[in-house]
C-alpha positions in Angstrom: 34.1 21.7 -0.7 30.5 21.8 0.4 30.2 25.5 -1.5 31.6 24.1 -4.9 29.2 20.8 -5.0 26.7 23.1 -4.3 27.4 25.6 -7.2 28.2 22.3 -9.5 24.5 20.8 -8.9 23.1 23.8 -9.3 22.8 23.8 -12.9 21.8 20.4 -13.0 18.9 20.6 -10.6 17.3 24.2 -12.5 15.9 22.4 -15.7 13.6 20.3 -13.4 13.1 22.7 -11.2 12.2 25.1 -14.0 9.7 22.4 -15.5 8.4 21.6 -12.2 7.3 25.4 -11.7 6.3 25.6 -14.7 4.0 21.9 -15.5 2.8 21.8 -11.7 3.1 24.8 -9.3 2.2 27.4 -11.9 -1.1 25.6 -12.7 -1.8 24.8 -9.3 -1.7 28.5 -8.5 -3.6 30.0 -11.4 -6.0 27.2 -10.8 -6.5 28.6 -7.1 -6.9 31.7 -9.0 -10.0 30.6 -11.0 -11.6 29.2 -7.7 -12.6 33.1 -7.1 -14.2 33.5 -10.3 -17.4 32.8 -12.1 -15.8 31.7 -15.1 -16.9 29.1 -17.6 -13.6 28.5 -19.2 -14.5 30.5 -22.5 -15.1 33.7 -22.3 -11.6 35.9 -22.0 -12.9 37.8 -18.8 -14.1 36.1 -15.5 -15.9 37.5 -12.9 -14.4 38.0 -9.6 -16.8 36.9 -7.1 -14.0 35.9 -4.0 -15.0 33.0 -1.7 -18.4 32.9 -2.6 -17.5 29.1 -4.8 -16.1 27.7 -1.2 -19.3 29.1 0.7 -21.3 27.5 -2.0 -19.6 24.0 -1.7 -20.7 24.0 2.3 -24.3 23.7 1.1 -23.7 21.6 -2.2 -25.2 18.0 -0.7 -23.9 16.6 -3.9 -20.3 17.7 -2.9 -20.5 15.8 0.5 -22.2 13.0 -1.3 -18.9 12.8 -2.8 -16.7 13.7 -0.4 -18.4 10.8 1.6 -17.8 8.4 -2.1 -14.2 9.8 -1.8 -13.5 9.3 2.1 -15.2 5.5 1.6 -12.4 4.7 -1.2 -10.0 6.5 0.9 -10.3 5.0 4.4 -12.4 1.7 3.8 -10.8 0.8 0.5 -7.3 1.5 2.2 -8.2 -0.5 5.4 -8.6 -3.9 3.1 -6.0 -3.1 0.4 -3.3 -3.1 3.4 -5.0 -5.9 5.4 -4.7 -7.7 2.0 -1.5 -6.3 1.3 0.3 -7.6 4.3 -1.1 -11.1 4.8 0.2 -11.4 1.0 3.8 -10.0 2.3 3.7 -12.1 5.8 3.1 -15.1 3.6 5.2 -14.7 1.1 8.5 -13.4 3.4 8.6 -17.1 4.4 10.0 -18.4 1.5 7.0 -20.1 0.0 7.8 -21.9 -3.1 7.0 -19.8 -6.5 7.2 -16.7 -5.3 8.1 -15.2 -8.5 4.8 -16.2 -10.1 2.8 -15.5 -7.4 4.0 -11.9 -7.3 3.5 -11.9 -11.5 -0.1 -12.9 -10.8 -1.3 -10.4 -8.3 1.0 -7.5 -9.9 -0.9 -8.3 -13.1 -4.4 -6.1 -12.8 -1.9 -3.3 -12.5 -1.2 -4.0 -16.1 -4.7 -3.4 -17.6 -6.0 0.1 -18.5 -8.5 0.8 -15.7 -10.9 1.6 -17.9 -10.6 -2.2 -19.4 -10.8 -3.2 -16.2 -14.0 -0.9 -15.1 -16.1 -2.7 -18.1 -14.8 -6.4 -17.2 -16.0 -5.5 -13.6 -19.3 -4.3 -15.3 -19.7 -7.7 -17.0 -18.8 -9.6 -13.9 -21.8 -7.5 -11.6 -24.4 -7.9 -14.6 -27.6 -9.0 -13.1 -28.8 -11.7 -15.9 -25.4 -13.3 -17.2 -22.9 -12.0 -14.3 -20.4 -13.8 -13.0 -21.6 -13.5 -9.4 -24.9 -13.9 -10.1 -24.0 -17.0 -11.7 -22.8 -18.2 -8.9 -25.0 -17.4 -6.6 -27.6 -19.0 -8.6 -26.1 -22.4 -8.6 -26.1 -22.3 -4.6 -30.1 -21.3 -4.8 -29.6 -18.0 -4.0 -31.8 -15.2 -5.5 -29.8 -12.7 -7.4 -28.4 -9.2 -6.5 -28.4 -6.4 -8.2 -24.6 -5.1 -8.0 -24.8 -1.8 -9.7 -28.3 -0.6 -8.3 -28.0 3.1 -7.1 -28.0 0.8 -3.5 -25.1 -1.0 -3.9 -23.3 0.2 -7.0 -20.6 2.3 -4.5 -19.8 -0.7 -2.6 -19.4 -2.7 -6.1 -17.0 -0.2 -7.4 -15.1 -0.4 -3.9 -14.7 -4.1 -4.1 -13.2 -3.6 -7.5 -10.7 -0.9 -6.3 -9.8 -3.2 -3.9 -9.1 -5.7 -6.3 -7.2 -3.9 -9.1 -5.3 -2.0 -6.8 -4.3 -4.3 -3.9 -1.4 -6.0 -5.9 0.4 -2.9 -6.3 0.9 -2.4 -2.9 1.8 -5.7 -2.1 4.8 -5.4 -4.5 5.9 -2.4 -3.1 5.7 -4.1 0.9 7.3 -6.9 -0.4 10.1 -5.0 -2.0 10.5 -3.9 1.3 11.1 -7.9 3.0 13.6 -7.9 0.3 15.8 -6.2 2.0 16.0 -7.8 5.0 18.4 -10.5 5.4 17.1 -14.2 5.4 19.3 -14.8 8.7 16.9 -13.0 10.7 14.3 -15.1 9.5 16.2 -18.4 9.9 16.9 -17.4 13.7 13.1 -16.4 14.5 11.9 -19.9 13.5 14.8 -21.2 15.0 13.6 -19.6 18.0 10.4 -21.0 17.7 8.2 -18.0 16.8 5.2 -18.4 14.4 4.5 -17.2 11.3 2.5 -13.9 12.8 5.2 -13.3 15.6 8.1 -13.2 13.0 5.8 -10.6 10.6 5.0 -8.5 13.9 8.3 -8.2 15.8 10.7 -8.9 12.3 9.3 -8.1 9.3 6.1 -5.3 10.1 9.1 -3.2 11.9 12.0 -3.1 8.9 9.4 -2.4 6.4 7.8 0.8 8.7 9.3 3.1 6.4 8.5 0.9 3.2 4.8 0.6 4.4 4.4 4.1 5.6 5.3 5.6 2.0 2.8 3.1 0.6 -0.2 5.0 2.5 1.0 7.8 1.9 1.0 6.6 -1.8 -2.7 5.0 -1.6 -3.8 8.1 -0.1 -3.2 10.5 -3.1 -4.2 7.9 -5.7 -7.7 7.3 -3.8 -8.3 11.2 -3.1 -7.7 11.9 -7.1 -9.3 8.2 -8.2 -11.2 9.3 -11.4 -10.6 6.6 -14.6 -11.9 3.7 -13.2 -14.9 5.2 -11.4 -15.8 7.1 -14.3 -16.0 4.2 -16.8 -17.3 2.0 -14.2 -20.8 4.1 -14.0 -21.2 3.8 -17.2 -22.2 6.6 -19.7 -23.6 8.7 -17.6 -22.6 7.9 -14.1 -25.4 8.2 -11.2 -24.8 11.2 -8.2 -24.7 8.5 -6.1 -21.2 7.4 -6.9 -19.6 10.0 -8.1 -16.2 11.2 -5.6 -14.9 14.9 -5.6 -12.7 13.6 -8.7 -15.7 12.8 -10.7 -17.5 15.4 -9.7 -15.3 18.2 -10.2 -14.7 17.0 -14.0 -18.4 16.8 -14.3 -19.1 20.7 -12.9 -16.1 21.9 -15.3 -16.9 19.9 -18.4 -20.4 17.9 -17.9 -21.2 14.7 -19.4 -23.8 14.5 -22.1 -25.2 17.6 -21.2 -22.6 20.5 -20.5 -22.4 22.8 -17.0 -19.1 24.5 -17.9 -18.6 25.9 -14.5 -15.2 25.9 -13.7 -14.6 28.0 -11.4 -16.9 26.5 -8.6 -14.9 23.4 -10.7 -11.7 24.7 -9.0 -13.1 25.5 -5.9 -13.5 21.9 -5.4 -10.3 21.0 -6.8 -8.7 23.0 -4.3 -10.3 21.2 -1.5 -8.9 18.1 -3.0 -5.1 19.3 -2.8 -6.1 20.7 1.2 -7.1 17.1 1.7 -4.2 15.7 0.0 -2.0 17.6 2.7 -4.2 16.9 5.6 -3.5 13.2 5.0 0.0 13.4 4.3 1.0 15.3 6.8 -1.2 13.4 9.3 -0.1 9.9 7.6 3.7 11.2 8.2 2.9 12.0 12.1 1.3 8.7 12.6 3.9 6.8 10.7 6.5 8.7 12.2 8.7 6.1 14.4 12.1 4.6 14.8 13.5 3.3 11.8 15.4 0.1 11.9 18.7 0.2 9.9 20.5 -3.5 8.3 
């Protein structure tokens, strides 16, 4: 019986299999292919120079400036999205009254073209008319420049933070949804406090929920391009650029063009072995006793 559902889903499972090889995996490879060539995308021959593009990217200080942008979003973004995240879910898996709304609110950022969202944040950071430095200025304090070359990554962090934190509160809380209410009734019942009842009910019936949400939050931040790019501006400064950004910039350039895209893909390729490093690491630290309902 086993056999024949096998042959019957076969057929069904080869058209997106086909455009998966195809759309993705052929790319990828031929892509990986390009990273050992000098090639700038338009000339029909390239020249084969091996692994001197990955040599070249250990002494490229404005690759590590990026990895460093990259690792920042990454790690210190993640850290306060999912602080954010959960408080939102431990609060919220009580039964607090216009839940609905609440969720519709914080979901909404998700909504908005990040782009949109890049040149509202631009407004908001303005040093003159800003919204911050509005209100700074009504408490008598001196003004800050958001977007110098100083602080401008740690602006454009704040606003990732923002934009994206919603998301994953949606998808945590879609988790609590899950669990039944009687569980919830009993811990207060019992006595236990708001924190006790998210630590030993909720945090451990959502470990699978929350565990595919870093994993989630990891690829977006590695490959986080839109919103950065807009957010610098026409010409973004070095200083914020991530590997994204700067890949994109080596292959195509911005005002000016570079057009080198193989060292382009040399980089792009670190991205994907980064992508896998944190997957596979996210899915050993993550990797626990799931509770069933």
């Amino acid at each position: 019986m086993d056999k024949e559902k096998r042959k019957l889903a076969i057929p069904y499972l080869l058209p997106a299999v086909g455009l998966y090889l195809i759309f993705f995996i052929g790319p990828a490879i031929y892509g990986l292919w390009i990273s050992l060539h000098s090639w700038s995308g338009f000339t029909k021959e390239m020249d084969f120079i091996g692994l001197k593009n990955y040599a070249k990217i250990l002494g490229d200080p404005i690759y590590w400036q990026s990895f460093k942008n990259m690792m920042l979003i990454l790690l210190g973004g993640g850290v306060f999205v999912f602080l954010i995240g959960l408080l939102f879910t431990a609060l919220m898996s009580q039964g607090i009254p216009a839940k609905k709304a609440i969720r519709a609110i914080i979901f909404f950022p998700q909504i908005v073209a990040p782009i949109a969202l890049a040149i509202v944040w631009n407004y908001l950071y303005r040093f003159d008319t800003g919204f911050f430095n509005s209100l700074l200025d009504l408490v008598g304090i001196s003004a800050v420049n958001w977007t110098s070359p100083k602080n401008i990554m740690i602006s454009a962090v704040a606003a990732i933070i923002w934009y994206n934190t919603g998301f994953y509160a949606i998808i945590l809380l879609s988790g609590v949804d899950k669990i039944p209410n009687t569980l919830f009734e009993a811990a207060k019942i019992e006595g236990a406090s708001t924190f006790t009842i998210f630590r030993t009910v909720t945090l451990p019936l959502i470990w699978d929920v929350f565990s595919i949400a870093v994993i989630l939050w990891g690829i977006n931040a590695i490959r986080l391009f839109d919103f950065l790019f807009a957010f610098g501006g026409p010409e973004p400064p070095s200083r914020m650029w991530n590997t994204a950004m700067y890949q994109y910039i080596l292959g195509f350039g911005q005002r000016t063009p570079i057009y080198e895209l193989g060292y382009s893909s040399a980089i792009a390729v670190t991205m994907v072995v980064v992508v896998f490093i944190f997957v596979i690491t996210g899915r050993k630290l993550f990797q626990r006793e799931v509770y069933e309902l």
